[in-house]
C-alpha positions as semicolon CSV with decimal commas, in nm:
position;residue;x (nm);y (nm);z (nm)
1;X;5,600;-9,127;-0,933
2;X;5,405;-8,882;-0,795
3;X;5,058;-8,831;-0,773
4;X;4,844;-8,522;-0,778
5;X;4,544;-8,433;-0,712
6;X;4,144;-8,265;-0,814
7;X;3,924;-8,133;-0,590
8;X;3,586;-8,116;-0,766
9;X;3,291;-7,941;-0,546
10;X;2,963;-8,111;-0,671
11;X;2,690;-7,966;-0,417
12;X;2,682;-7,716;-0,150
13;X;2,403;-7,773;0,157
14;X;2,260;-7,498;0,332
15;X;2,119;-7,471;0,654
16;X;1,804;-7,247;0,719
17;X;1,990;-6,908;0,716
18;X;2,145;-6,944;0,375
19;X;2,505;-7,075;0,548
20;X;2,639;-7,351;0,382
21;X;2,699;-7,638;0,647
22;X;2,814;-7,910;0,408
23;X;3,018;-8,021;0,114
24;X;2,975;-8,276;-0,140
25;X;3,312;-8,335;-0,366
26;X;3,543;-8,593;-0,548
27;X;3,867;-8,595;-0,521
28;X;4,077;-8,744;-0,810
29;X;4,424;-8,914;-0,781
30;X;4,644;-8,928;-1,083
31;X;4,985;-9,073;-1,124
32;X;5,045;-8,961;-1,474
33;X;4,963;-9,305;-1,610
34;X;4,631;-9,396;-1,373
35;X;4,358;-9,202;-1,171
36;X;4,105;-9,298;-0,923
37;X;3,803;-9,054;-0,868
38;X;3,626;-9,069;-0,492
39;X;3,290;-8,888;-0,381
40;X;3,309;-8,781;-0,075
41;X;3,141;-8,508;0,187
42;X;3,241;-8,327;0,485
43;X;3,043;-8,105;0,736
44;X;3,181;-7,742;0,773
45;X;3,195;-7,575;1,131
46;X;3,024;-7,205;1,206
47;X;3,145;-6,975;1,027
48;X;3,345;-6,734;1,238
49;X;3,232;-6,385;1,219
50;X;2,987;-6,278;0,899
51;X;2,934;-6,582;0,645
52;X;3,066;-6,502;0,279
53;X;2,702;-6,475;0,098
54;X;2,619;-6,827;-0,133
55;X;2,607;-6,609;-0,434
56;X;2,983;-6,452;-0,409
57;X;3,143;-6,815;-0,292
58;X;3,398;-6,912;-0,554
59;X;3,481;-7,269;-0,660
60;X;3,845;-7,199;-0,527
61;X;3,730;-7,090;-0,167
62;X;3,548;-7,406;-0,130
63;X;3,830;-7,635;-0,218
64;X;3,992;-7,446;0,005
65;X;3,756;-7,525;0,277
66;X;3,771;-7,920;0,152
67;X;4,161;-7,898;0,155
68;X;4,180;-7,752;0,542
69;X;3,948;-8,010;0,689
70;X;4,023;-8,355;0,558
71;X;4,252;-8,285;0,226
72;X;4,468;-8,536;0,433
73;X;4,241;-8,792;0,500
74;X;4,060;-8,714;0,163
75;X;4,438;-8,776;-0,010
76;X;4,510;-9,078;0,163
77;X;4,191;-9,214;0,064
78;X;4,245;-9,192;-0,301
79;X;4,546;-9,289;-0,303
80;X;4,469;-9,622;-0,121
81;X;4,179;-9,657;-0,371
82;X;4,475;-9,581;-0,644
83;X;4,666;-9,831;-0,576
84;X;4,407;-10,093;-0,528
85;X;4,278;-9,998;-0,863
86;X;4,635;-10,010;-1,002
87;X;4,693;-10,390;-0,841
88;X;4,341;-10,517;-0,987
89;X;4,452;-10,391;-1,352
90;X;4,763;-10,546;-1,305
91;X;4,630;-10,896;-1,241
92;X;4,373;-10,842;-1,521
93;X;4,418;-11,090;-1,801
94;X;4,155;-11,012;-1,986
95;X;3,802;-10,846;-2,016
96;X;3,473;-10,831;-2,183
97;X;3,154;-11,023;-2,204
98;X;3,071;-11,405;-2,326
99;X;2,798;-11,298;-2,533
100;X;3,028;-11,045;-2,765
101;X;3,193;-11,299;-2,924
């Protein structure tokens, strides 16, 4: 089966100078059947040359941005916490609460 998945940018942090130096995200991994959603950040180097100005940054540039510095890692992660996820509903035999009875 194969999974995909969903870069989500949730905050951008600027430095002093307007510059955005970090990135707050989830990432979502979906097998078609399950998904597993994990927040995450990642510092971004110095922009070479002239900075693209906060306003005119696009959603897409930033995932970008995600996707070049630790999509990997970011990827791996999810899927680990995928399959985890996927094992505990598997050994589930029931749920709920003693009191709803």
């Amino acid at each position: 089966m194969t999974t995909t998945y969903r870069y989500e940018p949730t905050n951008l942090q600027r430095n002093q100078h307007g510059t955005v130096n970090q990135v707050q995200f989830t990432i979502t991994a979906s097998n078609g059947t399950d998904s597993f959603t994990v927040d995450s950040q990642t510092a971004l180097p110095a922009p070479k040359g002239t900075p693209i100005p906060y306003a005119q940054l696009t959603k897409e540039e930033v995932i970008a941005w995600i996707k070049k510095l630790v999509g990997t890692q970011s990827e791996a992660l999810a899927d680990s916490e995928l399959a985890a996820f996927i094992e505990r509903k598997a050994q589930q035999t029931s749920n709920g609460t003693p009191w709803s009875n």
